[in-house]
Steps between C-alpha positions, in 0.01 A plus 500: 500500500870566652740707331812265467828707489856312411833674552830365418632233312095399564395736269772433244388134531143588427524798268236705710551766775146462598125288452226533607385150614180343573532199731333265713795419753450605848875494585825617353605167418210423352518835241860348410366141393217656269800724327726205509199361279488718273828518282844357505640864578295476816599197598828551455514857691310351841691143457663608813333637777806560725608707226230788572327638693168669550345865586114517515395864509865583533562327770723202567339202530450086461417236246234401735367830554106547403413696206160637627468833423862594308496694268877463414751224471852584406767195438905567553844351617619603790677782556818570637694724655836709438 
């Protein structure tokens, strides 16, 4: 089980802050096809990839990166400065 954590216009697209998660994936990538799977308002928050990015534990990290032993995924755009 990974706790899941959106932020954004990602939340606003899914209606949640946070869920818990149970998953079989073994990568990043593979965590955003089973949401993708699971409702339209998934699908439609993680259509594009190069709009996000990923922090696993709070820190920055890949698409490809491993899940094994997170405990926390959080989903946002990208910041930027000013």
């Amino acid at each position: 089980m990974v706790e899941v954590m959106y932020f954004a216009w990602v939340r606003e697209r899914i209606g949640e802050p946070r869920e818990k998660v149970e998953t079989t994936a073994t990568t990043v990538a593979g965590l955003v096809d089973e949401l993708r799977s699971r409702e339209p308002r998934y699908a439609e928050a993680f259509k594009d990839l190069s709009a996000l990015r990923v922090a696993l534990d709070q820190e920055l990290s890949d698409f490809d990166a491993p899940l094994a032993g997170v405990r926390e995924v959080a989903f946002f755009p990208p910041m930027t400065g000013g």
